[in-house]
BALOBA-1460 file (C-alpha; in Angstrom, 3 decimals):
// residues 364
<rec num="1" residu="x" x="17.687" y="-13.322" z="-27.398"/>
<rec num="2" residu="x" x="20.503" y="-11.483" z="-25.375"/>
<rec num="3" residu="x" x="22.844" y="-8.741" z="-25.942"/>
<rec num="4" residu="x" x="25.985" y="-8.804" z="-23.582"/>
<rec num="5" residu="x" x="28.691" y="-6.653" z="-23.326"/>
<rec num="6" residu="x" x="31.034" y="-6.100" z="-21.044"/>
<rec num="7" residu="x" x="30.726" y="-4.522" z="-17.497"/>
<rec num="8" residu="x" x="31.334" y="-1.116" z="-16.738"/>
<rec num="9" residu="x" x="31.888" y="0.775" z="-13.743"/>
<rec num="10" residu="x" x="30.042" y="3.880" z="-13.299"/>
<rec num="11" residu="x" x="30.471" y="6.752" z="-10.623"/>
<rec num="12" residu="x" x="29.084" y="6.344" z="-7.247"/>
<rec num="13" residu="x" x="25.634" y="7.990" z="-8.549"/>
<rec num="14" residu="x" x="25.455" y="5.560" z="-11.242"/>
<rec num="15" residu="x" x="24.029" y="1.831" z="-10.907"/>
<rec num="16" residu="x" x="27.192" y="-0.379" z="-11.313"/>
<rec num="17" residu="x" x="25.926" y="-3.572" z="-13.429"/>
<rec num="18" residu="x" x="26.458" y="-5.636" z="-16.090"/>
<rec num="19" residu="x" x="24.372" y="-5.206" z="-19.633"/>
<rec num="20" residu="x" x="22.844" y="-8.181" z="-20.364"/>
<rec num="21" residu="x" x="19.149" y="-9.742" z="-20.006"/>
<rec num="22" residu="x" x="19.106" y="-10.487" z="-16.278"/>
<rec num="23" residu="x" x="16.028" y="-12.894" z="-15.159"/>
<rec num="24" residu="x" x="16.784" y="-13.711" z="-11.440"/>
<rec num="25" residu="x" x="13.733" y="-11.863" z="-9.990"/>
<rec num="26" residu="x" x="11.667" y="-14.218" z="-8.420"/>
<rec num="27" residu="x" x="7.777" y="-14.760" z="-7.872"/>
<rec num="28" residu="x" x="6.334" y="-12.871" z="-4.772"/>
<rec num="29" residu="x" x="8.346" y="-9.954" z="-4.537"/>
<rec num="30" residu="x" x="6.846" y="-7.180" z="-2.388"/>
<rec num="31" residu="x" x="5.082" y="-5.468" z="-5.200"/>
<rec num="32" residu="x" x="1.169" y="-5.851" z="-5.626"/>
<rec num="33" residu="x" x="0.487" y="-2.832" z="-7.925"/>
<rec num="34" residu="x" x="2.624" y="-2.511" z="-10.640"/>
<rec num="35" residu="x" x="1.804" y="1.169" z="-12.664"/>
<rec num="36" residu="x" x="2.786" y="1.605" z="-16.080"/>
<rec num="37" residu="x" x="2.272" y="5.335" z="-17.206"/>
<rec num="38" residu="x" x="2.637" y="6.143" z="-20.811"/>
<rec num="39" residu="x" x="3.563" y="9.452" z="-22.608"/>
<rec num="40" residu="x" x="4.068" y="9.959" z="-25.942"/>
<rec num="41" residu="x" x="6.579" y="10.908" z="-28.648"/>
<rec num="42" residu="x" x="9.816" y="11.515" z="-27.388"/>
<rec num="43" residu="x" x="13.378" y="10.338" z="-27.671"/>
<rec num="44" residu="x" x="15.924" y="9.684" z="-24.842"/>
<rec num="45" residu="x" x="18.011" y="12.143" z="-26.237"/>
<rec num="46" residu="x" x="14.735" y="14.521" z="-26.817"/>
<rec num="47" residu="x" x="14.120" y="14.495" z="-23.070"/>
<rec num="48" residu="x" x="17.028" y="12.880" z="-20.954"/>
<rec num="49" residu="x" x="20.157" y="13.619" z="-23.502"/>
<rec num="50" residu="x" x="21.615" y="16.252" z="-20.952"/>
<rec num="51" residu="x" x="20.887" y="14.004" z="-17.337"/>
<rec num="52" residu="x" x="24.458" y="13.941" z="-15.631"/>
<rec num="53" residu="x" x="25.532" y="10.231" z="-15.963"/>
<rec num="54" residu="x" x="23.184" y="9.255" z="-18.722"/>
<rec num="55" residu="x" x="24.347" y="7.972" z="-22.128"/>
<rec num="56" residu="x" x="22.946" y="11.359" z="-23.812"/>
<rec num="57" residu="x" x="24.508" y="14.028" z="-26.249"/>
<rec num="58" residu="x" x="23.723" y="17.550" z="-26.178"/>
<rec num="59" residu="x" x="21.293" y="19.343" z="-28.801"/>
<rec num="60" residu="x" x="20.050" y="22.545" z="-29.915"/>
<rec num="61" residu="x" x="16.825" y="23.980" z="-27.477"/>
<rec num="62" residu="x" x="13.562" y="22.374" z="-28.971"/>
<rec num="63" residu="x" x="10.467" y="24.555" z="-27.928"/>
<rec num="64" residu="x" x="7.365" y="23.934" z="-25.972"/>
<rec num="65" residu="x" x="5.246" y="23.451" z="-28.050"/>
<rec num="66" residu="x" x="7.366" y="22.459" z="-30.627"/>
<rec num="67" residu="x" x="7.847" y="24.462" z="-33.686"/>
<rec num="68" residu="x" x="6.280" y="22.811" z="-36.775"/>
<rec num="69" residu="x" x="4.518" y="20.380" z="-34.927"/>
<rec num="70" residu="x" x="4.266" y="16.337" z="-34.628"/>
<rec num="71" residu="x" x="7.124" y="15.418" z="-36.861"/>
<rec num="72" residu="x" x="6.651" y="12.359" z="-39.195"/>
<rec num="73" residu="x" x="7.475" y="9.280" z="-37.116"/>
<rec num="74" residu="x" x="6.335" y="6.052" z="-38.846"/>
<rec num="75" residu="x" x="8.367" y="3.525" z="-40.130"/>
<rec num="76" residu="x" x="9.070" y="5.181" z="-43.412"/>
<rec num="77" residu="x" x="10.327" y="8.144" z="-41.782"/>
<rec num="78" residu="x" x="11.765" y="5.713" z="-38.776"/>
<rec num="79" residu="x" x="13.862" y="4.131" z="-42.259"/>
<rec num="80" residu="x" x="14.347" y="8.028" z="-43.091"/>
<rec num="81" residu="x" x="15.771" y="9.123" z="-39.903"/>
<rec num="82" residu="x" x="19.548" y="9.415" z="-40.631"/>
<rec num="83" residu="x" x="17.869" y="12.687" z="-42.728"/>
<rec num="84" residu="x" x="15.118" y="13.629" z="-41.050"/>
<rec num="85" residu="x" x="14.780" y="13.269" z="-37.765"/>
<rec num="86" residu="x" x="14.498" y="16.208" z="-35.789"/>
<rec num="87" residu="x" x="17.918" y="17.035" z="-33.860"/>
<rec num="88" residu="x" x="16.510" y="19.335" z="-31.151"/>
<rec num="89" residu="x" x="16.049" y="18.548" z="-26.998"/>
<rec num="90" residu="x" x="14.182" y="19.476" z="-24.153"/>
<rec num="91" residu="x" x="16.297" y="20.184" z="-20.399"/>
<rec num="92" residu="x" x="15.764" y="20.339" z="-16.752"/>
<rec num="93" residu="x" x="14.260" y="23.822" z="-17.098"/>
<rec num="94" residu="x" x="11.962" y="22.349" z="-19.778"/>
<rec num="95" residu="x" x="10.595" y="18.915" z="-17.654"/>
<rec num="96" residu="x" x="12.217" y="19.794" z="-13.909"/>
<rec num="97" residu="x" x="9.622" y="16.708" z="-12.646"/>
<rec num="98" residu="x" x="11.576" y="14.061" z="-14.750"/>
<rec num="99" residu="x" x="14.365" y="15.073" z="-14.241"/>
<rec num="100" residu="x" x="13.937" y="15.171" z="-9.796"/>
<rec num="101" residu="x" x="12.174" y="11.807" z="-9.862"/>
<rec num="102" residu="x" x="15.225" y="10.567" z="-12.053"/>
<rec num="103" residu="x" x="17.860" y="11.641" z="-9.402"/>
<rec num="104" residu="x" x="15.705" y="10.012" z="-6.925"/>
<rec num="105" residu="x" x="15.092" y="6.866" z="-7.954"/>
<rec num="106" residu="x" x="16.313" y="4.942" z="-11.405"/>
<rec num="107" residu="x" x="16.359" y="6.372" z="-14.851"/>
<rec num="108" residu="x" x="17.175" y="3.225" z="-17.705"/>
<rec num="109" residu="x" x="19.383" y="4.942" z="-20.688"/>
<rec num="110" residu="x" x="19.190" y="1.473" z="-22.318"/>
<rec num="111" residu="x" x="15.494" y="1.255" z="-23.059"/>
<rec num="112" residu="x" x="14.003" y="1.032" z="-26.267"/>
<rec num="113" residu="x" x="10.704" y="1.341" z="-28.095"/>
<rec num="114" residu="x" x="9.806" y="-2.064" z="-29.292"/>
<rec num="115" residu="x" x="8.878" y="-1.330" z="-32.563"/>
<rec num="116" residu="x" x="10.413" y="0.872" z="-35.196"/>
<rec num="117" residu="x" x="7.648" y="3.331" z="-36.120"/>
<rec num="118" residu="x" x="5.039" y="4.866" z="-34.588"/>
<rec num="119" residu="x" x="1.719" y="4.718" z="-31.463"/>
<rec num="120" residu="x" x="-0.049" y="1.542" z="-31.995"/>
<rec num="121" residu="x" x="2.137" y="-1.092" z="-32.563"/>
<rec num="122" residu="x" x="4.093" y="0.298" z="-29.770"/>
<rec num="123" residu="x" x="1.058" y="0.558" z="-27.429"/>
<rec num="124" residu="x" x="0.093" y="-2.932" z="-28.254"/>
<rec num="125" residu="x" x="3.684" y="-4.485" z="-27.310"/>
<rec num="126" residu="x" x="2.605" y="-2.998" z="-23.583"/>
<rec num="127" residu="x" x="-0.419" y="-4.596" z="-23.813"/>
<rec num="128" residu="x" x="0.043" y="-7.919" z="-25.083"/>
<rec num="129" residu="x" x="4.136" y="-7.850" z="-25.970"/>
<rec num="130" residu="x" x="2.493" y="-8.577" z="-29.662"/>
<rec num="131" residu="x" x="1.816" y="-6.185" z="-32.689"/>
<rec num="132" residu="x" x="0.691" y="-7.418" z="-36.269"/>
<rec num="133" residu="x" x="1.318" y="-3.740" z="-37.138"/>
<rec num="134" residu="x" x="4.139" y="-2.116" z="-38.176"/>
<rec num="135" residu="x" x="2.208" y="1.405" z="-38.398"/>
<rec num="136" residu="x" x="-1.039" y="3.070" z="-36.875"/>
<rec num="137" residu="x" x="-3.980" y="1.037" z="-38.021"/>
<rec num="138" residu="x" x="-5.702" y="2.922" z="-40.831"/>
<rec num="139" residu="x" x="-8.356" y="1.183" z="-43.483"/>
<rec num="140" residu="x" x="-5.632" y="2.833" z="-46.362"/>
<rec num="141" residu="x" x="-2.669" y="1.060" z="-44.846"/>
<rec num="142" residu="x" x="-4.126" y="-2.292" z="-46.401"/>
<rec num="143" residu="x" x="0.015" y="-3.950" z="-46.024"/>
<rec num="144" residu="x" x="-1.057" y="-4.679" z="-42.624"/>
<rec num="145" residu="x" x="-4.096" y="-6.173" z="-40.610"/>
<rec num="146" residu="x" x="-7.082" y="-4.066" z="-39.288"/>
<rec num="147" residu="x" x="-8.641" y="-3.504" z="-35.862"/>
<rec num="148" residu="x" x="-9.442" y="-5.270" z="-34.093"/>
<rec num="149" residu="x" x="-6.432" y="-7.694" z="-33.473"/>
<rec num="150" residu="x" x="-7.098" y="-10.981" z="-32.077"/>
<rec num="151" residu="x" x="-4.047" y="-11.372" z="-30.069"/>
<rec num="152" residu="x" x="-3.254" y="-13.033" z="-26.224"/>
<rec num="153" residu="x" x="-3.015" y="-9.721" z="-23.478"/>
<rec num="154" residu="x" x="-1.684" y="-9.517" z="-19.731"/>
<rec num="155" residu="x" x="-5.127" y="-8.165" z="-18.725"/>
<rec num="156" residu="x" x="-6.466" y="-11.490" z="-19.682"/>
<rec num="157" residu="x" x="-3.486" y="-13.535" z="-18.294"/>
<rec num="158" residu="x" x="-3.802" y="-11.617" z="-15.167"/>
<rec num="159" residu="x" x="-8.029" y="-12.241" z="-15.053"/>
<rec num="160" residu="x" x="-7.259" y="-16.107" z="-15.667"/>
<rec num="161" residu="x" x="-4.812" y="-15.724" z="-12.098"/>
<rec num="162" residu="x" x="-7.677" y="-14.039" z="-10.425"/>
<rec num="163" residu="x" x="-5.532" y="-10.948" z="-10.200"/>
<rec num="164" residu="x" x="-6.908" y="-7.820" z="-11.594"/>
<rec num="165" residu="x" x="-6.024" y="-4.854" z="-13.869"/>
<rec num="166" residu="x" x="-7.265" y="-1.438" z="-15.454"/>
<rec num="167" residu="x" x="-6.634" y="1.167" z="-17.798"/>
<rec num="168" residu="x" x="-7.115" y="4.383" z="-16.816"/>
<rec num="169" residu="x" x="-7.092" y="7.357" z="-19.907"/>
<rec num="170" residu="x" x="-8.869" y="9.232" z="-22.283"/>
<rec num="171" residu="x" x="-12.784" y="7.658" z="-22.176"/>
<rec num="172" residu="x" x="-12.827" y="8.176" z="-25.563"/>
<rec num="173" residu="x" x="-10.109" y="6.520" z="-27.010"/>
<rec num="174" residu="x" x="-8.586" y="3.311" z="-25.591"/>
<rec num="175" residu="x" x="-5.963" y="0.901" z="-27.456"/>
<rec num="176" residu="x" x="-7.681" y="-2.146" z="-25.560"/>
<rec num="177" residu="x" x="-10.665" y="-1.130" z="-27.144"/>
<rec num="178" residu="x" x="-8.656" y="-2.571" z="-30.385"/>
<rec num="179" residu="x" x="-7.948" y="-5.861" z="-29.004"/>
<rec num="180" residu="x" x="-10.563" y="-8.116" z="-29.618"/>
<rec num="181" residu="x" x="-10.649" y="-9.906" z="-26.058"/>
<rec num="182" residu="x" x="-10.565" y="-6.145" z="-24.163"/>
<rec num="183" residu="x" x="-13.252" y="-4.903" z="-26.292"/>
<rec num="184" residu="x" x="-15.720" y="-3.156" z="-23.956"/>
<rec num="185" residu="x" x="-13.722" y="-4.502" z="-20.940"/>
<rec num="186" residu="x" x="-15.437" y="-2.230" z="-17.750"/>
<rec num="187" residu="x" x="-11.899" y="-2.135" z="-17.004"/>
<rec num="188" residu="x" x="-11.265" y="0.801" z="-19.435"/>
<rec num="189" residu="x" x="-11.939" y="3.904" z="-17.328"/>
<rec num="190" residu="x" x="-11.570" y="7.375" z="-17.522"/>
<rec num="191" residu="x" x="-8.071" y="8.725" z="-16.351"/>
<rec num="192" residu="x" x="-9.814" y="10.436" z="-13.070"/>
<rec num="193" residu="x" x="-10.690" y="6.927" z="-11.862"/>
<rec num="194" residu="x" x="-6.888" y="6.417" z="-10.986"/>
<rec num="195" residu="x" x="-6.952" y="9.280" z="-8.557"/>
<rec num="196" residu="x" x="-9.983" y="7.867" z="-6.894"/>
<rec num="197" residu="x" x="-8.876" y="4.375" z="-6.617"/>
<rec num="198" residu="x" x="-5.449" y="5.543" z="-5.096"/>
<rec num="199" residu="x" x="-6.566" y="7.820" z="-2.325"/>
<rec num="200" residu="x" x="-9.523" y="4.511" z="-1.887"/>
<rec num="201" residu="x" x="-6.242" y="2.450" z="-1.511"/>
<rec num="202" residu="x" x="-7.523" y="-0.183" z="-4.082"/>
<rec num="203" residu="x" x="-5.695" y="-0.064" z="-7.101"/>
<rec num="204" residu="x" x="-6.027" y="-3.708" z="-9.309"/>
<rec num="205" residu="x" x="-2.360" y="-5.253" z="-9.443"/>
<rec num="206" residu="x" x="-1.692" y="-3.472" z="-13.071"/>
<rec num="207" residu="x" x="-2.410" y="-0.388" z="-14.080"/>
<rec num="208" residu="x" x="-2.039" y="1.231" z="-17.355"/>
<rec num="209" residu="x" x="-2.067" y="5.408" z="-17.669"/>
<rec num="210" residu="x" x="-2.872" y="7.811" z="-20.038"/>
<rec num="211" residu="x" x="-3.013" y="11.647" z="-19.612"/>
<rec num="212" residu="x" x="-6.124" y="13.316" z="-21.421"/>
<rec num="213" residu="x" x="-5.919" y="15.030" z="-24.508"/>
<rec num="214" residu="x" x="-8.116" y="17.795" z="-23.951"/>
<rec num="215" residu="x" x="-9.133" y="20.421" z="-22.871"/>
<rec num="216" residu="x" x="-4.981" y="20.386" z="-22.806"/>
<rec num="217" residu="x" x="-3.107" y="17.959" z="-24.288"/>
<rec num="218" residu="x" x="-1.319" y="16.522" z="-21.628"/>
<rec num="219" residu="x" x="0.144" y="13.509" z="-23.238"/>
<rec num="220" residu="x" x="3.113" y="15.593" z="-23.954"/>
<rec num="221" residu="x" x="2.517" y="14.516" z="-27.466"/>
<rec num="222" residu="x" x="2.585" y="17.727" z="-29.619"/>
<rec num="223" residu="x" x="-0.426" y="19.637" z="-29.700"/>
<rec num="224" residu="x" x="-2.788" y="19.932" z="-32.602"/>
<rec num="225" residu="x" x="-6.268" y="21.245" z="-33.474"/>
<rec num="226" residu="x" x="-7.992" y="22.989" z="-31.188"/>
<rec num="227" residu="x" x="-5.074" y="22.518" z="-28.652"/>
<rec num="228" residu="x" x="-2.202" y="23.903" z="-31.243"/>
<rec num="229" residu="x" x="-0.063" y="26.098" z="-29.942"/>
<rec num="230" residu="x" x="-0.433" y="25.114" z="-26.230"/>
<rec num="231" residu="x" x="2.155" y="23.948" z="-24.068"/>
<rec num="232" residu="x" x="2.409" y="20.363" z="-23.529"/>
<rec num="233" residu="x" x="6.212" y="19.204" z="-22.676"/>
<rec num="234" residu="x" x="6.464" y="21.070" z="-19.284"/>
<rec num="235" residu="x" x="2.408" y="20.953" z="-18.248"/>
<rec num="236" residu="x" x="2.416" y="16.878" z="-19.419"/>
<rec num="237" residu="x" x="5.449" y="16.022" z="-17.259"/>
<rec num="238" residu="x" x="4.289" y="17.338" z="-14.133"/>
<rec num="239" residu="x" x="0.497" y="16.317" z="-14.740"/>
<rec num="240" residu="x" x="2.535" y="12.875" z="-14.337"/>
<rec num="241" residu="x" x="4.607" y="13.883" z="-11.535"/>
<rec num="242" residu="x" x="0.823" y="15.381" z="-9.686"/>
<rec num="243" residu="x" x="0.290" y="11.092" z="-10.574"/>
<rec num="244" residu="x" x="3.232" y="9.706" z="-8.703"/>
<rec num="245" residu="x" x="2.982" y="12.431" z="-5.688"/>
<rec num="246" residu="x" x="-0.151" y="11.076" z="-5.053"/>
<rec num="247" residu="x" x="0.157" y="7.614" z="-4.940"/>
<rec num="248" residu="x" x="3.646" y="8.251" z="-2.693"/>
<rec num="249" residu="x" x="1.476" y="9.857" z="-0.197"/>
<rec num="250" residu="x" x="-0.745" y="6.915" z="-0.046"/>
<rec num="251" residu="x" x="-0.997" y="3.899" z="1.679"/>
<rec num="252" residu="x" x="-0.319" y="1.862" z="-1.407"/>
<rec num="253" residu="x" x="3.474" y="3.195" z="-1.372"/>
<rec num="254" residu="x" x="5.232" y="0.602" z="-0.249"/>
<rec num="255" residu="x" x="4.054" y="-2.023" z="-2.066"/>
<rec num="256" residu="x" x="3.849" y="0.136" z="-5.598"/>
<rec num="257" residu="x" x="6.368" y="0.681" z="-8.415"/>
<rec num="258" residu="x" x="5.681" y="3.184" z="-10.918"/>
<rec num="259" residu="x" x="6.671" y="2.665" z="-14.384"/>
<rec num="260" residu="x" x="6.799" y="5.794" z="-16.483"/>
<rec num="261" residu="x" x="8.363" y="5.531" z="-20.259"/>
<rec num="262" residu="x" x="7.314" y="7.134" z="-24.245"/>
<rec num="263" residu="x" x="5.661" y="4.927" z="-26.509"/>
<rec num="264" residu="x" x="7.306" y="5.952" z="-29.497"/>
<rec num="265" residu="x" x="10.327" y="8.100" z="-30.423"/>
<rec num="266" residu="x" x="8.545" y="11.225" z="-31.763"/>
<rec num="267" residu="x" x="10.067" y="11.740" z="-34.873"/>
<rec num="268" residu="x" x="13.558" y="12.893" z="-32.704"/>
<rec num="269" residu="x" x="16.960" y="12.210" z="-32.848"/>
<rec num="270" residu="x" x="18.916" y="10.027" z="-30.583"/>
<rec num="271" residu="x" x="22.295" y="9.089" z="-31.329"/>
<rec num="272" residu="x" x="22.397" y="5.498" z="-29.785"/>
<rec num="273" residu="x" x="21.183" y="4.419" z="-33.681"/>
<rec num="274" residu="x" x="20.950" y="1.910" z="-34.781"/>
<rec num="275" residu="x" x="19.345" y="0.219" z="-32.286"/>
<rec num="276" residu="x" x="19.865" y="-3.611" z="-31.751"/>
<rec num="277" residu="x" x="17.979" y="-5.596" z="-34.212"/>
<rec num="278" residu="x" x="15.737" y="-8.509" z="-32.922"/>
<rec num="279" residu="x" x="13.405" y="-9.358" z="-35.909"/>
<rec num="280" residu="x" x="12.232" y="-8.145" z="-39.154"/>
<rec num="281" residu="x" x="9.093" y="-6.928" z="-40.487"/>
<rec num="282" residu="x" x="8.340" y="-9.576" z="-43.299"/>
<rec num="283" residu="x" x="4.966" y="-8.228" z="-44.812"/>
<rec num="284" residu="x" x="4.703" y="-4.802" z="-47.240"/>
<rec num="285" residu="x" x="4.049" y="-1.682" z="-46.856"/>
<rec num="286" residu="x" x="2.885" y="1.639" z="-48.898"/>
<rec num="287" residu="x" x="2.875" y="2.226" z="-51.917"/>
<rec num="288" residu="x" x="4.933" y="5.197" z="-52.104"/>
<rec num="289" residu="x" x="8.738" y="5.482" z="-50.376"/>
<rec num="290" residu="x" x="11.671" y="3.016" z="-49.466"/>
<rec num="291" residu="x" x="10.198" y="-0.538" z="-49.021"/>
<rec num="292" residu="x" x="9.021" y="-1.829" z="-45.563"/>
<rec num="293" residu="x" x="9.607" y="-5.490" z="-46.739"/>
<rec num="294" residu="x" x="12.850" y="-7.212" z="-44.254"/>
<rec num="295" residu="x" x="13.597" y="-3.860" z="-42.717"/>
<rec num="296" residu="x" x="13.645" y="-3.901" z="-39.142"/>
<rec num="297" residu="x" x="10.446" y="-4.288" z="-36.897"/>
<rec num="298" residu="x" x="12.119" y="-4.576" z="-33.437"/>
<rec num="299" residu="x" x="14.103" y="-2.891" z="-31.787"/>
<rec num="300" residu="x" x="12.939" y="0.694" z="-32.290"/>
<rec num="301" residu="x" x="14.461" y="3.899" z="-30.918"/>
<rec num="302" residu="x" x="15.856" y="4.576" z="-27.373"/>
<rec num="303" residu="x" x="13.414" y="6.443" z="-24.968"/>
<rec num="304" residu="x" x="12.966" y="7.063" z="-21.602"/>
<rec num="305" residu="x" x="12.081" y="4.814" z="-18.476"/>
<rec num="306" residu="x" x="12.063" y="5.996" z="-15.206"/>
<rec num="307" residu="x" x="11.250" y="3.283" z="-12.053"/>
<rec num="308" residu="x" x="9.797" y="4.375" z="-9.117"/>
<rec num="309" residu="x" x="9.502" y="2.348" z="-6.251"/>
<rec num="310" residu="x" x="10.822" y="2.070" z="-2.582"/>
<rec num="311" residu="x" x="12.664" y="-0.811" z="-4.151"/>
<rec num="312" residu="x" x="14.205" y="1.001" z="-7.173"/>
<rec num="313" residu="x" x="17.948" y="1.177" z="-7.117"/>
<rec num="314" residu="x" x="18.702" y="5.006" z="-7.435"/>
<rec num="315" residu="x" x="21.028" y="5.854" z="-10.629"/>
<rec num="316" residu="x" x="21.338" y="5.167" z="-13.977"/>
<rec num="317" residu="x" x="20.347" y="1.517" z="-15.507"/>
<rec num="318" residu="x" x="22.385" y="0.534" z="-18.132"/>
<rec num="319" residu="x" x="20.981" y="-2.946" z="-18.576"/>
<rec num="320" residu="x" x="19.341" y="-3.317" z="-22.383"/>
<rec num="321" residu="x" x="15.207" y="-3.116" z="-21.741"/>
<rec num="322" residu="x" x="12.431" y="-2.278" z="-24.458"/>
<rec num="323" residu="x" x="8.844" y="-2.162" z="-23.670"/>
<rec num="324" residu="x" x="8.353" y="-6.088" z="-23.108"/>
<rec num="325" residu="x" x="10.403" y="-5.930" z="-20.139"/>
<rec num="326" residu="x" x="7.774" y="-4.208" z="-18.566"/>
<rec num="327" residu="x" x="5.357" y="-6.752" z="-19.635"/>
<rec num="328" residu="x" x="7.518" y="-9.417" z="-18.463"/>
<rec num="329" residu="x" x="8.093" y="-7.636" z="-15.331"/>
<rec num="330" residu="x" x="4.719" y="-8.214" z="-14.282"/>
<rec num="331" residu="x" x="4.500" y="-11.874" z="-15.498"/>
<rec num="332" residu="x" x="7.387" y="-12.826" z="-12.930"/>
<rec num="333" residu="x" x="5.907" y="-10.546" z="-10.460"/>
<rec num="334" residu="x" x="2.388" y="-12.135" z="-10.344"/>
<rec num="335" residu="x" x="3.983" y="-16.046" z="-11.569"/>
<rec num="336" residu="x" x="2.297" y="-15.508" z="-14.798"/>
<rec num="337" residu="x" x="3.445" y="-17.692" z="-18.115"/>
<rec num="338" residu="x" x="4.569" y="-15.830" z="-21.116"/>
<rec num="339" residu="x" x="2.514" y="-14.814" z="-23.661"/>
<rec num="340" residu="x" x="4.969" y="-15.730" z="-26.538"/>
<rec num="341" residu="x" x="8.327" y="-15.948" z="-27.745"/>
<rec num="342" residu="x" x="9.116" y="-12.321" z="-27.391"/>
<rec num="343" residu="x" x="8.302" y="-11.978" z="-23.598"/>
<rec num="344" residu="x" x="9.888" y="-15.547" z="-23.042"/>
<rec num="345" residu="x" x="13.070" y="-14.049" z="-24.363"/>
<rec num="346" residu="x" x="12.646" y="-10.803" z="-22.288"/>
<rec num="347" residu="x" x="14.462" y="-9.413" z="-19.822"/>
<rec num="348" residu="x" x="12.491" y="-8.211" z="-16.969"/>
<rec num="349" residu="x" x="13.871" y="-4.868" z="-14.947"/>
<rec num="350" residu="x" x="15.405" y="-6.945" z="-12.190"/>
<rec num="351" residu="x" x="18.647" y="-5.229" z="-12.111"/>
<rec num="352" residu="x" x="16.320" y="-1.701" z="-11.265"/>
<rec num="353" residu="x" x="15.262" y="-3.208" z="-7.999"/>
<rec num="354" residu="x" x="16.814" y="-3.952" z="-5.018"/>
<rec num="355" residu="x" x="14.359" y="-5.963" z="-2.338"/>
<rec num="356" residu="x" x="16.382" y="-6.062" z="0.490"/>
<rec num="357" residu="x" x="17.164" y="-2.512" z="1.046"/>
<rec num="358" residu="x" x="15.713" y="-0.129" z="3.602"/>
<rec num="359" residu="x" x="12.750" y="1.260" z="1.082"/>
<rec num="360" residu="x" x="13.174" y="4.387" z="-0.063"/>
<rec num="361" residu="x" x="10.704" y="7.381" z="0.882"/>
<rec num="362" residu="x" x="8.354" y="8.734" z="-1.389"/>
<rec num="363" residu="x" x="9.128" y="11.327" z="-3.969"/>
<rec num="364" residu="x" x="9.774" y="14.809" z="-2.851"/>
């Protein structure tokens, strides 16, 4: 499935490109580690709304950490979000790291959440570019399956190539824990590991990243508990950036691109709505509230994606990517076969990347 529109021509800061699904990247490209870092809860208008260039609107100030904490952002309130979603933003002042590593390499504005509600499902489209969920798994929501989900990954596909992979987060809680062929993989390792294995120089060709949620909550997701009323927005962004720094000032640079992006959108507002429909969700849902039943499922709201690379094109993608791309991304990369449908009818970040060119530096 494609969406095509015409081409536009953007200012000389701005990639000049045509929006459609592009799939010309071929097989043994220069990169052998692809790193996919993922954050959580936040719109592309929430973080990136004011980046000159960027298909963005201007809000009200949100704070850090927000005021009235995690907003609702499942599907029912995803259905409820002409009402309620939350029309406040963060700036430069707020995340400065985003918004330097945006200016120096690419920044998509055309990249969207896969599905239209909340963590998991989202999660698992990274994983395995699958999700028999429409909501967090919970043994109430009974209008969905439960953990764990029997479902083809990229880890596995990867494995089967001889290539290899890890995730790298919070030891306590891992979504490929809730995949029944990752279950108790050795490959799930605490967040520190990735440090160690860059300045070692041996990262596995995939790499998924999670910031810890304690004794800060890094994620940037909004704090709670024992962590309410920390900051998260500002300290999460550059615990990132302190991620990317040090992997540009290894030896793995060159052949490394860096995929940072927001699993979900947070409960915020973003006024490219409503995003392109691809499928609906065909099962129930609760009880209570507008009916889940042939609503959409995929697309989900616009976030973030920044590409960092000594390939990446600097400026401003406007080619249409959700999270699958980045799945199939690493399927042409390492000549892997798609999973399913959905990553057979992916786009794959091609138009972010240009091989040829004298490699950019690392970031500053």
């Amino acid at each position: 499935m494609s969406f095509v529109v015409d081409e536009f021509a953007y200012d000389r800061n701005v990639l000049v490109t045509e929006r459609r699904f592009p799939n010309a990247m071929q097989p043994n490209n220069p990169i052998e580690h692809v790193v996919i870092i993922v954050k959580e809860n936040h719109s592309f208008d929430n973080y990136f709304g004011t980046f000159p260039g960027a298909n963005g609107i201007t809000l009200p100030a949100a704070k850090d950490p927000p005021i009235g904490g995690d907003p609702p952002h499942d599907h029912k309130a995803w259905l409820e979000r002409a009402t309620h979603a939350v029309k406040l933003q963060y700036s430069e002042k707020d995340i400065p790291a985003y918004f330097s590593l945006a200016r120096q390499f690419t920044l998509c504005d055309n990249y969207f959440t896969e599905v239209a509600s909340q963590s998991e499902p989202n999660h698992l489209m990274l994983i395995a570019a699958s999700s028999p969920i429409i909501d967090n798994a919970n043994k109430h929501r009974t209008y969905q399956p439960q953990e764990p989900f029997n479902i083809p990954t990229l880890p596995k596909a990867l494995e089967k190539k001889q290539l290899t992979w890890a995730t790298y987060g919070d030891s306590s809680f891992s979504y490929f824990q809730k995949i029944t062929e990752l279950k108790g993989s050795k490959n799930i390792q605490p967040w520190t590991n990735f440090d160690s294995a860059v300045a070692a120089g041996k990262l596995p060709n995939v790499s998924w990243v999670y910031a810890p949620g304690s004794p800060v909550e890094l994620s940037e997701h909004p704090p709670y508990g024992k962590n309410a009323g920390q900051q998260t927005v500002k300290l999460g962004s550059q615990w990132t950036a302190d991620r990317v720094h040090k992997l540009g000032q290894s030896q793995l640079w060159t052949k490394s691109v860096i995929f940072i992006t927001w699993d979900d959108w947070g409960g915020w507002y973003d006024h490219v709505d409503p995003p392109p429909q691809k499928d609906k969700w065909t099962g129930g849902g609760p009880s209570t509230g507008p009916s889940y039943t042939n609503t959409q499922f995929s697309y989900g709201t616009r976030v973030g994606c920044l590409v960092i690379s000594p390939y990446s094109k600097r400026g401003i993608s406007k080619v249409f990517h959700s999270h699958v791309s980045l799945v199939k991304f690493c399927e042409v990369t390492f000549g892997l076969n798609p999973l399913n449908d959905r990553d057979k009818a992916s786009g794959d970040m091609s138009d972010c990347f240009d091989f040829k060119q004298q490699p950019l530096g690392p970031p500053s």
